[in-house]
Structures are given as structure tokens and as C-alpha cells.
C-alpha positions in Angstrom: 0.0 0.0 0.0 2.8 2.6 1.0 4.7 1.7 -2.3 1.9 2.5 -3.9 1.1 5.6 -2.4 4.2 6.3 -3.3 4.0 6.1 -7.3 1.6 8.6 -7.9 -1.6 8.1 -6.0 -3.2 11.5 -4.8 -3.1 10.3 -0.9 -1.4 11.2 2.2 -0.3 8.3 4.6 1.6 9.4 7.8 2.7 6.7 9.5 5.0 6.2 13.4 7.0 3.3 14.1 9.4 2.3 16.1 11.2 0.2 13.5 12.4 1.3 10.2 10.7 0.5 7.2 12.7 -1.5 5.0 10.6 -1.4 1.3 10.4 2.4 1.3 14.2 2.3 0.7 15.2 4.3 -2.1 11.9 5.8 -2.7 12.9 9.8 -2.0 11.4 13.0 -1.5 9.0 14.5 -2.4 7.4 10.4 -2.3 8.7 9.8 0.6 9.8 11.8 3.7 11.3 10.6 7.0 11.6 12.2 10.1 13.3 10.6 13.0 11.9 12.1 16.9 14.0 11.8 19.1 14.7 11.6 22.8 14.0 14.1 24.9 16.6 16.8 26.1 16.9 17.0 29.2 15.4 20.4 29.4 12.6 19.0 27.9 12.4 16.1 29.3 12.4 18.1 33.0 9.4 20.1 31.7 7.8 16.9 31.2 8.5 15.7 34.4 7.0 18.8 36.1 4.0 18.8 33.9 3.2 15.1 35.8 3.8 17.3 39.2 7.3 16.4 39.9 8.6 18.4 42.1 12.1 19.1 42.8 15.2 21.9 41.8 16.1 21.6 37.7 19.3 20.4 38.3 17.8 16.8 39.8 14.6 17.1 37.2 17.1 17.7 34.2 19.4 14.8 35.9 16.8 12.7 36.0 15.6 13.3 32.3 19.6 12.2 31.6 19.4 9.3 33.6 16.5 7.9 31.7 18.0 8.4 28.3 15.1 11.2 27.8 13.0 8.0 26.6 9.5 9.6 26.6 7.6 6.5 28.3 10.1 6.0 30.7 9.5 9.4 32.1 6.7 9.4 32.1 5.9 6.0 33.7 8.7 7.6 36.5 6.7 10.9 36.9 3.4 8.9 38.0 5.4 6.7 39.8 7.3 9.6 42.0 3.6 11.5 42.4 2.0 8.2 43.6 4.5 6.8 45.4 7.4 8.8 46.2 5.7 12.1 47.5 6.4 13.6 44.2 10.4 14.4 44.8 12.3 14.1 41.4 15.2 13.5 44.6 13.7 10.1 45.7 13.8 8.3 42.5 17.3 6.5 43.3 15.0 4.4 45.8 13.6 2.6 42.6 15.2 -0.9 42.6 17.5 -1.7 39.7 16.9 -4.0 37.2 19.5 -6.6 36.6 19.9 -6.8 32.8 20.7 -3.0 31.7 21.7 -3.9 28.5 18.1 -4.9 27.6 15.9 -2.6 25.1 13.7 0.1 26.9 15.8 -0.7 30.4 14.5 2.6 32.0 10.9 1.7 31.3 11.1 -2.0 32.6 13.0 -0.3 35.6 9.9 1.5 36.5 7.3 -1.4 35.5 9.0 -3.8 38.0 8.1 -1.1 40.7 4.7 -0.5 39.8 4.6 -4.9 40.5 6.2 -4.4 43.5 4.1 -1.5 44.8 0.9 -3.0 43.8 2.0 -6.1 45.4 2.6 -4.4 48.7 -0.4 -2.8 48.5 -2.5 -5.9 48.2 -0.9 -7.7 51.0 -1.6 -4.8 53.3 -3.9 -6.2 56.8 -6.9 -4.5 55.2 -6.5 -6.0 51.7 -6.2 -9.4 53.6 -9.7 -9.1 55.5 -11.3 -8.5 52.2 -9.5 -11.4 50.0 -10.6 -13.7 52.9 -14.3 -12.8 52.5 -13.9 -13.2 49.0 -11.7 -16.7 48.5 -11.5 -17.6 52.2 -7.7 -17.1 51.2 -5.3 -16.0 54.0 -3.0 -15.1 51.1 -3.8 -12.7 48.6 -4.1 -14.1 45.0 -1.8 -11.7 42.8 -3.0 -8.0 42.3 -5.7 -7.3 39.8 -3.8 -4.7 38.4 -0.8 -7.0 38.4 -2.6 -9.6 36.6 -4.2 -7.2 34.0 -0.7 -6.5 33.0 0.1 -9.7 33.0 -2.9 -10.4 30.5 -2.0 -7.1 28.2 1.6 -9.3 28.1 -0.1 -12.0 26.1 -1.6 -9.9 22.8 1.0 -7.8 20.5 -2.2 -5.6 19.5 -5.2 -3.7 21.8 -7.0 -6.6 23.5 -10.7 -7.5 22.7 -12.6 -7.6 26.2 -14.1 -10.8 24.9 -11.1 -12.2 24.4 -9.9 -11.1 28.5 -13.4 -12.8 29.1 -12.4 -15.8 28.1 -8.9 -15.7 29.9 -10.8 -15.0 33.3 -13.6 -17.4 33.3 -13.4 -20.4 35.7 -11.0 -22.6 36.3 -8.9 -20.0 37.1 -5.3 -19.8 35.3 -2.7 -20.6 38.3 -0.7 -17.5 39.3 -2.5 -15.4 37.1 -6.0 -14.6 37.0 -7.0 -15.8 40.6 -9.6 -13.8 41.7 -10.5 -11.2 38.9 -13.8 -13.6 38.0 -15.0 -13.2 41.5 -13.6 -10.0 42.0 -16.4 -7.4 42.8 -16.6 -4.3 39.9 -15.9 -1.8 41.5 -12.7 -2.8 42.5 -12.2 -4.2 39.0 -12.8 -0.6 37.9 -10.6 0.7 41.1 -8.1 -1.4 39.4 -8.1 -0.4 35.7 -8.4 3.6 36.4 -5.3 3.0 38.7 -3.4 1.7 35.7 -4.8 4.1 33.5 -4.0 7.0 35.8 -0.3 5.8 35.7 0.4 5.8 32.0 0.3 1.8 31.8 -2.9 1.0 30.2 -5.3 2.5 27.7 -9.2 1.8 27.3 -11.0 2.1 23.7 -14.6 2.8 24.5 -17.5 1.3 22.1 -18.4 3.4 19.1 -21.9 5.2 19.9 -23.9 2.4 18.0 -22.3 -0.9 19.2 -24.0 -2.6 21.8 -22.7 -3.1 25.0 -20.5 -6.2 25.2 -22.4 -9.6 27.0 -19.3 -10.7 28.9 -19.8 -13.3 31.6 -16.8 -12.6 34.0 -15.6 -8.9 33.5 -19.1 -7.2 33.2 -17.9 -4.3 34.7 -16.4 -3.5 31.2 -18.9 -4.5 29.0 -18.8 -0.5 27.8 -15.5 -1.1 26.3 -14.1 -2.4 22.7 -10.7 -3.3 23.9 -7.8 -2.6 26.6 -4.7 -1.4 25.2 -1.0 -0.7 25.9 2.6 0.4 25.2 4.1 -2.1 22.9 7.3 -1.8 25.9 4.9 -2.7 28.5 3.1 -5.6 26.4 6.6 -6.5 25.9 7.8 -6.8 29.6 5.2 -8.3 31.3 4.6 -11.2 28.4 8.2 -11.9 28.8 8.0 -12.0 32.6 4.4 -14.2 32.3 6.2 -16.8 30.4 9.7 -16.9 32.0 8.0 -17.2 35.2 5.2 -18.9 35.2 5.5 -21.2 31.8 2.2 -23.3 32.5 0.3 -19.9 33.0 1.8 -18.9 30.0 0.6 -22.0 27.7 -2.7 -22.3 29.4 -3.6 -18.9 28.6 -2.4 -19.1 24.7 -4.4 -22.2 24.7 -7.2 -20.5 25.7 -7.3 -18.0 23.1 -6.3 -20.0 20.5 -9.3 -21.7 20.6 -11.4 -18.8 21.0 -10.1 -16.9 18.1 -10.0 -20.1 16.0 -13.8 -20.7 16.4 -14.6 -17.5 15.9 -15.1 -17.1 12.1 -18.9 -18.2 11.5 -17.6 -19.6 8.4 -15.5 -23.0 8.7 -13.5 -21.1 5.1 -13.8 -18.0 5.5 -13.4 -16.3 1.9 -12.1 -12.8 2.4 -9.7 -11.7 4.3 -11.4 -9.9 7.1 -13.2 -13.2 7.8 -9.9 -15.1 8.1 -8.0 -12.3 10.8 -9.2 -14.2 13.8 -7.5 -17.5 11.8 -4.6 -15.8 11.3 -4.4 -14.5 15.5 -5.1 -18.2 16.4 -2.2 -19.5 14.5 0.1 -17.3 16.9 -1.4 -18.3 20.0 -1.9 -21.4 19.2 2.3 -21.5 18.2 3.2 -20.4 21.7 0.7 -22.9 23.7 2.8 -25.5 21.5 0.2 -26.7 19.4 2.1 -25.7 15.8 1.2 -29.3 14.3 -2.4 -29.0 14.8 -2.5 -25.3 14.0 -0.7 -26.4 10.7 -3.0 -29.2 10.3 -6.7 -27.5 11.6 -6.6 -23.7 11.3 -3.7 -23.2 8.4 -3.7 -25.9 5.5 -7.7 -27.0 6.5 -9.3 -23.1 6.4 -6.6 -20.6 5.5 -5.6 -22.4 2.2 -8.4 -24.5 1.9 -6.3 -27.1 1.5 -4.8 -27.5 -2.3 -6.8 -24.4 -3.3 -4.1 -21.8 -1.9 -7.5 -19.6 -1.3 -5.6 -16.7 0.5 -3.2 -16.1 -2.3 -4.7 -17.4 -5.5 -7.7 -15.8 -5.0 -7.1 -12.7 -2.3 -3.2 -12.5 -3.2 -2.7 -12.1 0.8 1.5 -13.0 0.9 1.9 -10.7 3.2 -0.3 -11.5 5.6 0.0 -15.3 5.0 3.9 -15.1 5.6 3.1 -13.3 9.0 0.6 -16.3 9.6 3.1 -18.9 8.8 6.2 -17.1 10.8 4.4 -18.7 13.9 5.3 -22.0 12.7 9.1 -21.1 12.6 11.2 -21.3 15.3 14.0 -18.6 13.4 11.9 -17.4 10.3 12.7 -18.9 7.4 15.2 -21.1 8.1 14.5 -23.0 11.3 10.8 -24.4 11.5 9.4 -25.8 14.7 10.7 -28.9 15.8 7.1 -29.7 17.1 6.1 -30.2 13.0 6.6 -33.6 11.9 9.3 -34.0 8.7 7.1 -33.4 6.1 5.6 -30.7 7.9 8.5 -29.1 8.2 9.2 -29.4 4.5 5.7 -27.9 3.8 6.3 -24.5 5.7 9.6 -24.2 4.4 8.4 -24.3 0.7 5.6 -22.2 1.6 7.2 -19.5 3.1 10.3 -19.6 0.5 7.1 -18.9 -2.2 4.9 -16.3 -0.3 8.9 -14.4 -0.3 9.0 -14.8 -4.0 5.8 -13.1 -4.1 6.8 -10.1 -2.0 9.4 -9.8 -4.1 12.0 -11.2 -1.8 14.0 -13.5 -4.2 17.5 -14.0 -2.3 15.5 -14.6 1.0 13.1 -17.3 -0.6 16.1 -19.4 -2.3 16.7 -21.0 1.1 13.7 -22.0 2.6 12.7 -23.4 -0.6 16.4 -25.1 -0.9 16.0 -27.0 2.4 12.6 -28.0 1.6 13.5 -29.6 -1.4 16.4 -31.6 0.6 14.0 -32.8 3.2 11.2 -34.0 0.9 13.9 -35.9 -1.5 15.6 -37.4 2.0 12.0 -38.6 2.6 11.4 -39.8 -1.2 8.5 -37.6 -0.9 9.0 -37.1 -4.8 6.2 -35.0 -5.0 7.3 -32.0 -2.6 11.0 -32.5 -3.8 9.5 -31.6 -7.6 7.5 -29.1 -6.1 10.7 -27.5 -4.5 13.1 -28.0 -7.2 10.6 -26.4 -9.6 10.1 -23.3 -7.4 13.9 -23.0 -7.5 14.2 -23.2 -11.5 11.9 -20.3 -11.1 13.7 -18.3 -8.6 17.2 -18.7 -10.6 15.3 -17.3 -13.5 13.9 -14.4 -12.1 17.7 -13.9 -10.3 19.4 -14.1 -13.5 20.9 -17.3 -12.9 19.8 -19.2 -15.9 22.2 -22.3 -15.6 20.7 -23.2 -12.6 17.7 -22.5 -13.2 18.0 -24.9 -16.2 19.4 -27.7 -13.7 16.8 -27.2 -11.3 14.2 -27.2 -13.9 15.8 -30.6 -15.1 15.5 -31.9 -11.8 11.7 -30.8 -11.4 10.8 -32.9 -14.4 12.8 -35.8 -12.6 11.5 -35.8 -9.2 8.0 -35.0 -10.8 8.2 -38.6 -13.2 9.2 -40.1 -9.9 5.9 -38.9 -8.0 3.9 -40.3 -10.8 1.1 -37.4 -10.5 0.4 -36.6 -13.6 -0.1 -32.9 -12.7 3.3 -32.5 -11.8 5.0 -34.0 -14.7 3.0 -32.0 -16.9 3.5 -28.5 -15.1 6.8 -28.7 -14.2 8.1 -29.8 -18.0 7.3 -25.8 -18.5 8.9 -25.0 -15.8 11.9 -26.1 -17.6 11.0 -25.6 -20.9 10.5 -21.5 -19.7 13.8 -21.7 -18.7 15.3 -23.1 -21.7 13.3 -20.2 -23.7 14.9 -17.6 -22.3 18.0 -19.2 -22.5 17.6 -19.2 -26.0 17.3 -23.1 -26.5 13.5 -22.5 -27.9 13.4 -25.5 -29.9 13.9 -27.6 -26.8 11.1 -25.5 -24.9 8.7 -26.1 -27.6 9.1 -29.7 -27.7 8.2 -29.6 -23.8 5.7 -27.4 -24.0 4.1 -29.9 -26.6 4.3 -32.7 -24.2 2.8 -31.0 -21.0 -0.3 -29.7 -23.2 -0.7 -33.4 -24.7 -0.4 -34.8 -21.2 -3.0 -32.5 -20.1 -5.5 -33.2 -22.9 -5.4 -36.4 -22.3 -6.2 -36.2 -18.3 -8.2 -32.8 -18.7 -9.9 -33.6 -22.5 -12.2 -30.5 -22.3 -9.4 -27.9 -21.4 -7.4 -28.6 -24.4 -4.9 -25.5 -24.3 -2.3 -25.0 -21.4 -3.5 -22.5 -19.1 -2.5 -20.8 -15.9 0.9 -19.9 -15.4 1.8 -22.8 -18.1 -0.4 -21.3 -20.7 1.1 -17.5 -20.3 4.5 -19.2 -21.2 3.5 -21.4 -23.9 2.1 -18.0 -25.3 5.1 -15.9 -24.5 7.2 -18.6 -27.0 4.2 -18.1 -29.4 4.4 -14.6 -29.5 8.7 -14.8 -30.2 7.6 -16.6 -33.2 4.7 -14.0 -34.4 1.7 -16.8 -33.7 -0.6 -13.9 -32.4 -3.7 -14.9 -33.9 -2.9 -18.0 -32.5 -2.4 -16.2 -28.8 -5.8 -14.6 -28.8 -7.6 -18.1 -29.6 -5.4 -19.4 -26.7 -5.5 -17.0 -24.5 -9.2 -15.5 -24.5 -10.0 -19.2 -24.7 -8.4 -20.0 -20.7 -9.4 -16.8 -19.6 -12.7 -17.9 -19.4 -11.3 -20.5 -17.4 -9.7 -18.7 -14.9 -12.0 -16.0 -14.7 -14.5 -18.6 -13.1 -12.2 -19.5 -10.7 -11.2 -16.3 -10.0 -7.6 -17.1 -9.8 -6.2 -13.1 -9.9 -2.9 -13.8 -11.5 -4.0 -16.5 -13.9 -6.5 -13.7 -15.0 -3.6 -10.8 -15.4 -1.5 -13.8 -17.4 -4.0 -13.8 -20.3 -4.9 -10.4 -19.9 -1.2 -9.8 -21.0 -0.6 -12.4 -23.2 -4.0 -11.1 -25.0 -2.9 -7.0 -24.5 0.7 -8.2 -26.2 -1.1 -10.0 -29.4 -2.8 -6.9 -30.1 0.4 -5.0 -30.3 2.4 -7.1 -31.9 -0.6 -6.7 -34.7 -1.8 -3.3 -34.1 -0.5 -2.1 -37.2 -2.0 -4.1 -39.7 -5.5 -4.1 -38.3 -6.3 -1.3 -36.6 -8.9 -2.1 -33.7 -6.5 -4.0 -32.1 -4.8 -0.5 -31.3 -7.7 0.2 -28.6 -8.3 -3.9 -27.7 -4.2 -3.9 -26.6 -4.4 -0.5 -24.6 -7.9 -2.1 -22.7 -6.1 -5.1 -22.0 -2.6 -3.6 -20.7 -4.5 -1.8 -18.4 -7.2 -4.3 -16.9 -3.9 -7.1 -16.7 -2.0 -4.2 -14.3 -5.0 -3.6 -12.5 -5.4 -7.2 -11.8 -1.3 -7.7 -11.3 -1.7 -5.5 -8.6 -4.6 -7.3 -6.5 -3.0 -10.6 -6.8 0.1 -8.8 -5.2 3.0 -10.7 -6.7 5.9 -8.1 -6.4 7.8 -10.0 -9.3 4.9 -10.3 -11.6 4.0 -6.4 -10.9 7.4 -6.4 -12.6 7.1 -8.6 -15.8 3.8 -6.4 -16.4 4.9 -3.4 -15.8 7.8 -3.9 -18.5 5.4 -5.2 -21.1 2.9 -2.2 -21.1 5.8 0.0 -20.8 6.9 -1.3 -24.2 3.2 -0.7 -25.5 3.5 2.7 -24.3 7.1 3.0 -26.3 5.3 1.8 -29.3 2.7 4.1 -29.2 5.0 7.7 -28.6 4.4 7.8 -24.7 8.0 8.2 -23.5 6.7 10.2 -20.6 3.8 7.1 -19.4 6.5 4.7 -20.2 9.0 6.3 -17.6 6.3 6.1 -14.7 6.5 1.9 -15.4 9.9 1.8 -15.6 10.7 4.0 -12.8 8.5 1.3 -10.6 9.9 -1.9 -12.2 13.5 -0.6 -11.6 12.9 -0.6 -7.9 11.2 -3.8 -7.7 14.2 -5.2 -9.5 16.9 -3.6 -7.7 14.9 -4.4 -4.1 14.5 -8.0 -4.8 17.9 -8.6 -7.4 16.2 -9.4 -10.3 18.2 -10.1 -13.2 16.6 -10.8 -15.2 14.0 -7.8 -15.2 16.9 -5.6 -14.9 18.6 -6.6 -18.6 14.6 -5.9 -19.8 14.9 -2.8 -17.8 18.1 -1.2 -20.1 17.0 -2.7 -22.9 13.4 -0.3 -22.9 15.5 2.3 -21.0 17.7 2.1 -24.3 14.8 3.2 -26.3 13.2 5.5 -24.3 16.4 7.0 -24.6 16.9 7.3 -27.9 13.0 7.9 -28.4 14.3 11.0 -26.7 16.6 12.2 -28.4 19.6 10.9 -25.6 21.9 9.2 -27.8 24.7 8.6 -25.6 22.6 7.6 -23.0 20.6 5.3 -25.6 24.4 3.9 -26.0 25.3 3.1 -22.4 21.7 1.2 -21.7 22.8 -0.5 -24.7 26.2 -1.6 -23.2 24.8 -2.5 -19.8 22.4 -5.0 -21.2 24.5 -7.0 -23.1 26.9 -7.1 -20.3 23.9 -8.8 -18.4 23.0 -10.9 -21.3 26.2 -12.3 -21.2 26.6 -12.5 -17.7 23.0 -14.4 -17.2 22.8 -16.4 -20.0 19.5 -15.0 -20.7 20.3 -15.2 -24.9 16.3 -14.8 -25.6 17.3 -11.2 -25.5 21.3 -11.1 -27.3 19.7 -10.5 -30.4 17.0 -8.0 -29.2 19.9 -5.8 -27.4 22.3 -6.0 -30.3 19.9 -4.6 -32.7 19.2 -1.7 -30.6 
């Protein structure tokens, strides 16, 4: 979305982070502008203080500021704590216990968290406190502090927490060590308890929108008038880490718990949009830190996310983003390590995955090794059919890198692995896998002979889808077009799209849009209505590039209409794709798109008038040619 902001759309997106934003490097000003806030100055972090009613001479306040790094939260968090605790004397803050790791991020913040737990603690155990737990749980002991354990519940959720969702954590049997007490505990002092840690700085409440309904909770009724508890991502931080260092059973029970509640939430058992599948997607993580990763593999991600072999959330709602976040809760060091709690082949599975859903974001050098030790695990398991699958997605990556000798070999091996399996599928699709790689390595003969077997092999299993379609077909048609078949294209290609468009499979409908949009062109001067029928269909195949969200496909796409645009005196248009495709290339070290790139670039340039810079495009692609052994293109670049 901010990428595309970025090229051209009439929007404003301001966005604050803590973390820097990787794919909005090299995008500049005016597109994009950055602006780093610092800490506070000490003078200014003393004015804060004394804004909280700290009291004390500046010297000590502007000290203080200094001692706490200036970090905003911290100071504040040690302003309420000096008022509330500490008679408000900016002198008296030396009297706040030390942590023992000081190394660790937000140190000053944690420093001040710990004693709030400790103060809150106190204040529970006090002889008055006692009398009333004893009415309450016949407990001589006070359970742990509700405001305590409301921290200790914010700990668990990395986003503003649903009060249904608290709800569920409180109801009976209570979770050991954590929320004793809050299902009995009266409302008021719930309420006592949350304005407390509101009044401090350590927790935030999001009130219902005037036409919700109030919330039918069974255990925290006293908030029923709220959408959701929130907090600083520092103080989530701390007291999860604390919840599950020290008291791990508390830790899994509570995950378990809302794991399942946020896996039966959707009313659908496959959801179909996105929206529907969030609470999926919030179930995989907790369900990854109760330990469950097999079954959330098994139940919530392969049965309703992908609906099983369909790959739903990217073929039809081209959600990689959002589907590699889902599946990082299955690694134990994303994207190399998976859990050990998968079996083997489960292993394998997320590991291919997650090398793909890369692929799609554009990430190529990321994706090469997930998708590497995949393909080593399945063929260690003779699981031909995942070992093909791997192997394949590798030919494809070393394409798209520029590497065509590997991508060759790999694309060898595909067809291998895949006549091991014996599904039919495989050995059909994967032969132009290869056979795309031999194209643009300039051995078309070889590719067409390939491509003539996978289409006979799928007539024969699939007799009333007699042209290659999909990804398959858009190849087969990509050759066609390299030998001037375009009549031939548009019976092909407006044939599948037919297909596809039924199925709604978004990139299999921007393949035939393209392969369609680039007949036209190639024949657009001989009959002239194909003139407006290519511009159409350059245009709807970006638009639906775009929504199925494949970074490198954006890319391909992008290249093609660019070209059109060339062909038809629009240096300026032209520029606006190329300017895009270079930075998907560059970000994701695509060769291959970056020896298309020059070549355009080269006549842009001399379009332009540039001849010298014409010259030097010229130069750089041929290097690439070369270098890459993609020799589809050695004659193309040496005629320029």
C-alpha cells in the first residue's frame, strides 16, 4: 500500500513506528519523507517531568531526564510513579530498585514497571487488603493483584486486546498464578483497578463506538462499555516476557485458551475474504506459543486458510503478506529453522511455503533458502512430490535472479522428481517450468518440444481444457508470441481466460490479460482495432497484477505495457512503469528484469533524443545478457 502511495496516488499516509521501514528504501522525497523524533533533552524532558507534578530543583529534574536516556515512556511512567509513590520528589527516584539486565531494550521503562509490580503487590498484601481477600476466596493469602494480573494479560496480545477475548482468559478454572480472583472479584474494585493503571500511563481503554451494543461478557461485566484494553508495545513486551519466563504453564494455558477462541470465531469454517480469516490468522500465533504448531498447521492453516490445495488466500485474495506473517508462527528462526514440534514433512511444507509467499513479496534471495532445504527434506523422505515441487520453485527463482544455468538444472530436476511422483499434474506443469527456462536461455526448440508434451499430457487427463493454461499457458504463449503466432495467442489466451476468470484465480487472470494486451500490439498495425483492444487489455492485466500482489509479476507487467506505451510515442507514461519496475528489481535482485529494464531504458532513450545515454543502456544490457545467459534477449539488445 505505501509503495503504492508512493507512485503517484493522490493520498497522504503518515505513519509512526518504532522500526524502520525496510521497502520504502530508495523511494525519496518529495514520495517519501522521513523524520526521525528523538529523545527528549533534558530540558525538555524536566518540563515533562513537572508537567506530571514532579517536584524538585532543575538540576535533579534535568538529571533525572539524563538518567532515563530522555525515553519519553520511561519518564513518564517515572513521573506517576514519584507522584504516587514517592511524594512527588524528582530527589527520591534513586529508591527505585534496579533491574539486573541493563543492557536490555527500553531498560528505563522496565526499571519502573518492576516497581509498579512491586508497589501493587505491597499494596494488596496490606492487613486491610487481607480481611477482604478472605471474605472473597476464604484465602489468607492474597491471589496476585488485579492490576498486576491485567498487565500480565495485556503481556499476552501484541495488539489492543478485545474484552471478549480477556473474558475468556478469566472465566473459571482460574489460570494458576494469574488470573486468581479477577472472576470473582467485585466491579468496583475491578474498575478501582483499571483507572489506577490508566491514571499511571500503563494502560489504555478504547470505549464502544456510539452504535455498538454493550459487550455480553460473563466474567468482566464491569467492562462491558468497552471495545478493547490497550497498551505500550514496551509494557506488552515486559510483562509477556515476565508471564512466560515465570510462570510457563500460565503462559501455555492462557495461549491455549485463546487459540481456541479466536480459531472458532469465524462463522464460516473457510472463510473467503480476508477480514473473515483475521481471527485465523491471531489463532495461529497463539496457538504456536501454547505448542500446538502441528495442529494449527493441520486445523486452522492448511484445512481453512488455504483450503487445503486451493491456496485460497493467495490465488484468490493474493494475501502473501499476511500469510507469511501467519506462517512465521510456525518457525522457530523465520525462514530457516521451523518448529521442531512439526513432523518432517511438515517441516518441508512450511519451508516451501514460506520460500514462495517471499517470492511473491518480491524477496527472491531470501526465498532461495527456505525453498532449498525444503527440497532436501522432501527428496531425504522420497517424498518425490514435494522434492518436484521445490526444485521447480527454484528453476523459477534462478530465473527471475538471473541465474539461468541453474535454473536450467533445477528445472531438469523438477521434471525428474516430478516422473518419480507419478502425478500426472506435476509432470505435466513442471516440463514448462523447464521448458520456460530453456526459452529464455535461448534453447527455444527444446522448450517447444516440452511445452508440446505438458499440453498433450494434459488433454489427455483434462480432454475439455485442451490449451495450457494458468501460469503454463502464459509461457507457452510468451514462445508463441517470439515466433509472431498472435492470432494464435488470442484463440489461446481469451479461450483460458474464461477458465480462470471462473475460478477467480487473480494472477492467472492478469496472465491472459497480457498475453491477450501483447497479441494486439504485436498486430496493431495491420488491423487497426486491435490499437484500442491492446491499450484495454494492458491496463485491466495491471490492475489485476496488482490485486493478486505478486511483487515479481507487478514487474514482468509493468515492462510489457511500458513497451506498448514506447510503441505508441508515450515516453513520458513509459517512464512512470519503468521508474517502478527498476525498484522492484533492484529491491528483490532481479536479473533478469533488470537486462529488460536497459533494454526499454535504451529506447526511451533514444526515443528522446539521448543518444549517448541510448548507447550506455545498450552496453549494460548485453553485459547482463552475457553474464546471465538469458540469450532470448542477445539478439534483441544488439539490434538496438
Amino acid at each position: 500500500m505505501l509503495k503504492e502511495l508512493a507512485y503517484g496516488q493522490p493520498g497522504l499516509c503518515l505513519l509512526s513506528t518504532r522500526v524502520p521501514i525496510e521497502n520504502l528504501a530508495g523511494i525519496e522525497a518529495p514520495k517519501h519523507l522521513c523524520r526521525r523524533l528523538e529523545n527528549f533533552e533534558a530540558h525538555d524532558g524536566a518540563l515533562l517531568l513537572k508537567n506530571l507534578g514532579v517536584r524538585g530543583p532543575q538540576r535533579e529534574l534535568e538529571a533525572a531526564s539524563a538518567e532515563y536516556k530522555g525515553h519519553a515512556l520511561a519518564l513518564r511512567l517515572l513521573g506517576n510513579y514519584l507522584v504516587k509513590v514517592l511524594g512527588a520528589d524528582v530527589r527520591r527516584r534513586n529508591e527505585i530498585p534496579h533491574l539486573t539486565d541493563e543492557k536490555k531494550d527500553g531498560y528505563h521503562a522496565r526499571r519502573v514497571m518492576q516497581a509498579y509490580v512491586h508497589w501493587f503487590e505491597a499494596e494488596n498484601a496490606k492487613p486491610q487488603k487481607l480481611g477482604f481477600w478472605k471474605k472473597l476466596m476464604g484465602k489468607k493469602q492474597p491471589p496476585v493483584s488485579p492490576e498486576v494480573a491485567l498487565l500480565k494479560l495485556m503481556g499476552l496480545f501484541d495488539r489492543p486486546a478485545p474484552v471478549e477475548a480477556l473474558d475468556i482468559l478469566v472465566k473459571k478454572p482460574a489460570i494458576a498464578g494469574l488470573t486468581d480472583g479477577l472472576a470473582s472479584l467485585p466491579a468496583e474494585r475491578l474498575t478501582e483497578a483499571l483507572d489506577n493503571l490508566k491514571t499511571l500511563g500503563l494502560l489504555e481503554t478504547n470505549r464502544l463506538k456510539n452504535s455498538a451494543l454493550p459487550k455480553n461478557l460473563g466474567h468482566l461485566s464491569a467492562l462491558r462499555e468497552l471495545e478493547s484494553i490497550d497498551a505500550h508495545p514496551l509494557v506488552r513486551e515486559h510483562f509477556g516476557q515476565k508471564l512466560e519466563a515465570e510462570l510457563p504453564a500460565a503462559w501455555r494455558e492462557a495461549n491455549t485458551r485463546l487459540y481456541r477462541y479466536y480459531k472458532n470465531l469465524p462463522d464460516k469454517h473457510l472463510p473467503d475474504t480476508l477480514e473473515e480469516m483475521e481471527p485465523l490468522f491471531t489463532a495461529m500465533a497463539f496457538g504456536a506459543r501454547a505448542g500446538l504448531q502441528q495442529e494449527v498447521l493441520d486445523e486452522v492453516y492448511w484445512e481453512r486458510i488455504r483450503w487445503k490445495g486451493d491456496s485460497h488466500s493467495v490465488k484468490q485474495l493474493g494475501a502473501f503478506g499476511t500469510d507469511l506473517a501467519g506462517l512465521a508462527a510456525l518457525f522457530e528462526q523465520p525462514w530457516s529453522k521451523p518448529s521442531s514440534n512439526l513432523s518432517k514433512a511438515g517441516q518441508a511444507a512450511v519451508l516451501n511455503w514460506a520460500g514462495f509467499r517471499l517470492r511473491g513479496l518480491g524477496r527472491l534471495r531470501e526465498a532461495v533458502e527456505p525453498i532449498r532445504v525444503s527440497s532436501i527434506i522432501a527428496e531425504n523422505l522420497a517424498d518425490w512430490k514435494n522434492a518436484a515441487t521445490g526444485a521447480s520453485n527454484l528453476s523459477e527463482l534462478y530465473l527471475s535472479l538471473g541465474a539461468l544455468r541453474e535454473a536450467v538444472d533445477f528445472g531438469r530436476q523438477a521434471v525428474d522428481f516430478a516422473d518419480r511422483s507419478g502425478e500426472w499434474g506435476q509432470k505435466m506443469i513442471f516440463r514448462t517450468t523447464l521448458a520456460d527456462a530453456l526459452h529464455q536461455s535461448g534453447q527455444s526448440a527444446d522448450a517447444e518440444r516440452l511445452f508440446g508434451e505438458a499440453e498433450a499430457m494434459q488433454r489427455e487427463r483434462q480432454p475439455k481444457y485442451r490449451f495450457l493454461y494458468s501460469l503454463q499457458g502464459y509461457r507457452y504463449c510468451d514462445l508463441l508470441l517470439g515466433r509472431g503466432k498472435c492470432a494464435e495467442v488470442l484463440v489461446r489466451a481469451n479461450t483460458t481466460l474464461k477458465w480462470v476468470m471462473q475460478a477467480n484465480w487473480l494472477l492467472d487472470i492478469a496472465f491472459d490479460q497480457f498475453s491477450i494486451a501483447q497479441a494486439h500490439a504485436a498486430q496493431s498495425q495491420e488491423i487497426p482495432t486491435s490499437l484500442a483492444a491492446a491499450e484495454q487489455y494492458f491496463n485491466h492485466a495491471v490492475e489485476s497484477i496488482r490485486r493478486a500482489e505478486h511483487s515479481e509479476f507487478i514487474a514482468k507487467g509493468l515492462l510489457a505495457r511500458a513497451n506498448w506505451r514506447l510503441q505508441t510515442g508515450r515516453p513520458t507514461a513509459a517512464l512512470e512503469d519503468l521508474d517502478e519496475v527498476y525498484e522492484i528489481a533492484e529491491s528483490g535482485s532481479m536479473g533478469l528484469y533488470h537486462v529488460d529494464w536497459h533494454i526499454t531504458m535504451s529506447r526511451l532513450q533514444r526515443m528522446e533524443g539521448d543518444d549517448a545515454a541510448a548507447a550506455q543502456h545498450k552496453e549494460e544490457a548485453l553485459r547482463r545478457v552475457r553474464e546471465t545467459g538469458y540469450l532470448r534477449r542477445l539478439g534483441e539488445a544488439e539490434e538496438l
